[in-house]
C-alpha positions as CSV (number, residue, x, y, z in Angstrom):
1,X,145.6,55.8,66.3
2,X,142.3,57.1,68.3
3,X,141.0,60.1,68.0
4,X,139.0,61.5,71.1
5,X,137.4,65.0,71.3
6,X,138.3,67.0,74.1
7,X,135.9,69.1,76.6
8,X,136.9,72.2,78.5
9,X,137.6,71.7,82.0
10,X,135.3,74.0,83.4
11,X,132.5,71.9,80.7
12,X,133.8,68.7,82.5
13,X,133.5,69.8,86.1
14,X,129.7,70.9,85.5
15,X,129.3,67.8,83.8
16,X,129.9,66.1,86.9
17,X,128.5,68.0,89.3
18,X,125.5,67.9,87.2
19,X,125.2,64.4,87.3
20,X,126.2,63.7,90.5
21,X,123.4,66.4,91.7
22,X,120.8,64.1,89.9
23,X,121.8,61.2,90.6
24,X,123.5,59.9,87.7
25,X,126.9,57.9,86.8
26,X,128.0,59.1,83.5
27,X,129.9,55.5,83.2
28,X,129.9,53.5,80.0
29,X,127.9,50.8,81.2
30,X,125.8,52.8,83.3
31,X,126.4,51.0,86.4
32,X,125.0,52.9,89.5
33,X,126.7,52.3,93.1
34,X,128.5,53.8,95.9
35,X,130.4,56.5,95.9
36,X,134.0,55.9,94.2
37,X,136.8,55.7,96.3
38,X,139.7,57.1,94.6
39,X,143.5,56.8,95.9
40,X,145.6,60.1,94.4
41,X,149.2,59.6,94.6
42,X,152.2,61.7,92.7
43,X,155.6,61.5,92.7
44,X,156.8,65.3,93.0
45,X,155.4,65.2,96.4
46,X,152.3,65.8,99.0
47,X,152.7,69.3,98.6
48,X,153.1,70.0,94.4
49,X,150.5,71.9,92.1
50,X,149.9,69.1,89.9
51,X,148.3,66.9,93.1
52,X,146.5,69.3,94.5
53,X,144.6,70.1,91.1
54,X,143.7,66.8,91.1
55,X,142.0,66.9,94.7
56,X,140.6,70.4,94.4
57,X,138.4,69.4,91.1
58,X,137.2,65.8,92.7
59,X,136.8,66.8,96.3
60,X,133.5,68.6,96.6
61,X,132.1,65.8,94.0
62,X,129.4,63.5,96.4
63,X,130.3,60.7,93.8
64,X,134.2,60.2,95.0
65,X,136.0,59.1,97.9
66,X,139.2,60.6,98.2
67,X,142.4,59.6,100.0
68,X,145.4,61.0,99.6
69,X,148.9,59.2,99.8
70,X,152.2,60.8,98.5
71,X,155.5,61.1,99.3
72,X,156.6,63.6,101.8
73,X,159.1,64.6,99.4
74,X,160.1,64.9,95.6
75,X,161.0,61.1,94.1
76,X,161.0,62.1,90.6
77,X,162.7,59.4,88.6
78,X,162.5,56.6,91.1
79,X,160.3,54.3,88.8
80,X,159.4,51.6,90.7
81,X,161.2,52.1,93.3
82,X,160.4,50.7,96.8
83,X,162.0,50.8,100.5
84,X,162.7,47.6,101.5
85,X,161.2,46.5,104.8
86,X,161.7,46.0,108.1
87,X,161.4,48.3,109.4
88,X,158.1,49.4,108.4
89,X,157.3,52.3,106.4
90,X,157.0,55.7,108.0
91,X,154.2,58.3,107.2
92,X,152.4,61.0,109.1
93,X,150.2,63.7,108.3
94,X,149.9,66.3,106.0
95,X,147.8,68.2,103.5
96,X,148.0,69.3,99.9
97,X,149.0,72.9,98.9
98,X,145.4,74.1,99.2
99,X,145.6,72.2,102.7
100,X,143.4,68.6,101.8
101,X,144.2,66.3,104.5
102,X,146.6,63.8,103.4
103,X,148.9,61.1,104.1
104,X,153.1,62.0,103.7
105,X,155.1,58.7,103.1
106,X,158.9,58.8,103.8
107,X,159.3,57.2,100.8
108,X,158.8,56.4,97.0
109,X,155.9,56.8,95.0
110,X,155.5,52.9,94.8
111,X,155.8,53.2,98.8
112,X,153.0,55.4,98.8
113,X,150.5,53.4,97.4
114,X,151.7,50.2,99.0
115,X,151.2,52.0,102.8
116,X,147.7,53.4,101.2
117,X,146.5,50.1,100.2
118,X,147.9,48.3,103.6
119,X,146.7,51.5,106.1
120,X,144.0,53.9,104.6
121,X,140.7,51.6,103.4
122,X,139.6,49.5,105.9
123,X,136.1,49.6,104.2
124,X,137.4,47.9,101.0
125,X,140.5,48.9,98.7
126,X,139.7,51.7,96.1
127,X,138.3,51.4,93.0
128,X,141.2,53.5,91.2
129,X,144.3,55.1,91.6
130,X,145.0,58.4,90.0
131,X,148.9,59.1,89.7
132,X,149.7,62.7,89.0
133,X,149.3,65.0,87.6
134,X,152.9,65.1,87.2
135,X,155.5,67.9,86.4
136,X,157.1,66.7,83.2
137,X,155.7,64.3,80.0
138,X,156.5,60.9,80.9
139,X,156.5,59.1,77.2
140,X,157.9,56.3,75.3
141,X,158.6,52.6,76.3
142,X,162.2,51.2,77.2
143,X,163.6,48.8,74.9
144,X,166.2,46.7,76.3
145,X,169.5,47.9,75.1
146,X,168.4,51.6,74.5
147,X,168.0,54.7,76.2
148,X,165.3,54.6,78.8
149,X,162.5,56.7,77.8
150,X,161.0,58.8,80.8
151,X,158.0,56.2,81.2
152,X,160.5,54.2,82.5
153,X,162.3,56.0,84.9
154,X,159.1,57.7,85.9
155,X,158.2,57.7,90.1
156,X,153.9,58.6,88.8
157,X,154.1,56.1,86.0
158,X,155.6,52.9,88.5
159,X,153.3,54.0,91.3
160,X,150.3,53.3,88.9
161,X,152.0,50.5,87.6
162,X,152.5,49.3,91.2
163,X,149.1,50.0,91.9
164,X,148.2,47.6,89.2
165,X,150.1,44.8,90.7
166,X,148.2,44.8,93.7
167,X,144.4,44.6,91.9
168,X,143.9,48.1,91.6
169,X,143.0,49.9,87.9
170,X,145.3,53.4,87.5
171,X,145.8,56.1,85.4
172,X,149.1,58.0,85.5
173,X,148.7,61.6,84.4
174,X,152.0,63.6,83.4
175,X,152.0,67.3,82.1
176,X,154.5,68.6,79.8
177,X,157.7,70.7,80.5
178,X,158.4,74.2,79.7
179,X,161.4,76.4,79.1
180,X,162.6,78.9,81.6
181,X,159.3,81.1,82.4
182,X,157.3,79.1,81.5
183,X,153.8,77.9,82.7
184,X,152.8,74.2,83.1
185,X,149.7,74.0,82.0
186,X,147.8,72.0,84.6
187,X,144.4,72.9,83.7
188,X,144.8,71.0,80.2
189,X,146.1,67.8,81.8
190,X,143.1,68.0,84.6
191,X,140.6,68.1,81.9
192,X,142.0,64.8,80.0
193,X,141.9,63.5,84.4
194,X,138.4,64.4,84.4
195,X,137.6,63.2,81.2
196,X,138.9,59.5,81.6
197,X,137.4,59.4,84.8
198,X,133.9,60.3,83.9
199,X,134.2,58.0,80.7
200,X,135.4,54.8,83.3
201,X,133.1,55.6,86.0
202,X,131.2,52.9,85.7
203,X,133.0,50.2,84.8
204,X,135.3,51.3,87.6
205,X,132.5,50.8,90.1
206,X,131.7,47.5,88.8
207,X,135.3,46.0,89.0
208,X,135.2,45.8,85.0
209,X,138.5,47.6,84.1
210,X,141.3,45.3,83.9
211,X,144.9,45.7,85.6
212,X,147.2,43.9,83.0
213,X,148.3,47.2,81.9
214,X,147.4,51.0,83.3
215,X,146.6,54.4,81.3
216,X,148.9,57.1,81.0
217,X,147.8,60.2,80.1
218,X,150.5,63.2,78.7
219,X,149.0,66.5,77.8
220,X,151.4,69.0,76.1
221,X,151.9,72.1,77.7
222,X,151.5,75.2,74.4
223,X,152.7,78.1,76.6
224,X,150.8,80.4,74.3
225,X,152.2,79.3,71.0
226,X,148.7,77.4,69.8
227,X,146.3,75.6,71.3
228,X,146.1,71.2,71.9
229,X,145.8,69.7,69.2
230,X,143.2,67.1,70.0
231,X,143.9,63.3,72.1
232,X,144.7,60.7,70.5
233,X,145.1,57.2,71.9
234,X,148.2,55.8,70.9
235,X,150.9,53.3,71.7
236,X,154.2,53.8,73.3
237,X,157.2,54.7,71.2
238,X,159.7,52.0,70.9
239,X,162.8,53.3,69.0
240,X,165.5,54.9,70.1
241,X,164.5,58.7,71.6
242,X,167.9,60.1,70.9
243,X,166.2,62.2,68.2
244,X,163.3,64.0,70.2
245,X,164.2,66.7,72.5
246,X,162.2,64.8,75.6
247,X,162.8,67.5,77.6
248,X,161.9,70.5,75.1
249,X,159.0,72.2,74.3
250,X,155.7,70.6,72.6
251,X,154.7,72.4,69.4
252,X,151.2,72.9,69.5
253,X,151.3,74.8,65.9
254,X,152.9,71.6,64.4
255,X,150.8,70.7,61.3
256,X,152.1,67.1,61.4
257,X,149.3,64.1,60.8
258,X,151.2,61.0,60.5
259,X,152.4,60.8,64.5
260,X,152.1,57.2,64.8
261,X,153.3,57.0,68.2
262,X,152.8,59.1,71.6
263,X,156.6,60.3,71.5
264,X,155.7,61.9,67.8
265,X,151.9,62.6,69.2
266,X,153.1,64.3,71.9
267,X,156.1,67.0,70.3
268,X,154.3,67.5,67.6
269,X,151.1,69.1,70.3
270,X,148.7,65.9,71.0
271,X,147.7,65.0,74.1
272,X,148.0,61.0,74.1
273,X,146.7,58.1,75.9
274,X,148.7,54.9,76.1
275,X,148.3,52.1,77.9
276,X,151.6,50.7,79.8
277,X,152.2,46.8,80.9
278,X,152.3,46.6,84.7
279,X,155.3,44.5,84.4
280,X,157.3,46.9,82.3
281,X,160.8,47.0,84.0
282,X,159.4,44.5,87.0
283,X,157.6,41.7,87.8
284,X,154.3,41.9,90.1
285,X,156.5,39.4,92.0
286,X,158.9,41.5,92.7
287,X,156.6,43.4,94.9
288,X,156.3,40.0,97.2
């Protein structure tokens, strides 16, 4: 378990403003380059919140390239879902909520980012795909013989994964639930976005971050009852989850230390980062 300290959004957007304004890539390796050119896919759809925070914080950014590629619809729980073809997949315009032009795929998530890859960068593939922010943690791994945990079922964690199959590094970014009246919280999980991105800049832009596995990022939502505990990198649960409420509300007042986990990091108010195999629940092959 990793502990990583955590920067207000607002902190992280001047951050990179500031540094794109002199001229700086706040990368680990302090590569320098082109501009990034960043894919942002989801699978709630072209039009959800959790997209469009994504492309309002990274837009106005000189540093990033952005395209936008989601399905014109919501494909929650499709995992890795893809149409199979002929005929040919069918998209057409659209924009995001705050009306960012995009691309709306009659599809699934995994569809989305296979049209993007095949249709929307002519002048070289991206350098990242950012999957999210999604409504809803999607946590846990899926043993064989057990209950699928909701990484496995997730529509943003198989279009990063499917992303990954096809040479591109992705980070799959999922925001936790609330009960009735409540308020996702998608400010929290853009700052963890922001953060990873700033921290993987660099080796982004030099083709140095590796596609074996992808990130995923879930950020509890507090709904007023504490505050984030802090992020901790951790790996996926792999017991049964018949004992967590998956779908129940994070306690961000929880006092618990041994979380050992991101199922027990996460409910008990941590916002965790896990890496996932690309070839959890599929092959790359199967994409062939």
């Amino acid at each position: 378990m990793t502990r990583i300290q955590r920067f207000p959004t607002v902190l992280l957007m001047t951050l990179s403003f500031t540094l794109a304004w002199l001229g700086c890539d706040s990368g680990s390796n302090g590569a320098t380059g082109g501009p990034l050119r960043i894919l942002i896919t989801n699978d709630d759809g072209v039009g959800a919140p959790g997209i469009d925070a994504v492309v309002e914080a990274l837009k106005d950014d000189p540093r990033n390239i952005l395209t936008v590629c989601a399905p014109a619809e919501n494909q929650s729980s499709s995992g890795d879902s893809t149409t199979p073809t002929p005929p040919p997949l069918q998209a057409a315009e659209a924009t995001t909520a705050s009306g960012y032009p995009a691309t709306a795929v009659d599809g699934f998530p995994a569809d989305s980012v296979i049209y993007a890859l095949e249709n929307l960068f002519p002048n070289g593939q991206p350098h990242v795909v950012l999957s999210g922010i999604n409504e809803g943690q999607n946590v846990g791994a899926v043993p064989s013989g057990q209950l699928s945990f909701l990484s496995g079922i997730s529509g943003t964690v198989g279009a990063a994964k499917t992303a990954a199959c096809l040479g591109v590094p992705a980070l799959a970014s999922s925001q936790g639930d609330v009960e009735e009246n409540g308020t996702v919280d998608y400010p929290a999980g853009l700052a963890e976005v922001l953060m990873w991105l700033e921290a993987n800049r660099g080796a982004l832009l030099a083709g140095e971050v590796g596609v074996e596995n992808i990130t995923s990022i879930n950020i509890p939502s507090c709904n007023g009852e504490g505050e984030i505990r802090g992020t901790l990198q951790v790996p996926l649960a792999v017991e049964n989850p018949n004992e967590y409420l998956l779908n129940g509300p994070q306690d961000c007042t929880s006092t618990v230390e041994d979380v050992p986990n991101d199922v027990e990091a996460f409910f008990n108010g941590y916002s965790t980062i896990t890496p996932v195999p690309r070839n959890a629940l599929m092959t790359c092959d199967d994409l062939n």
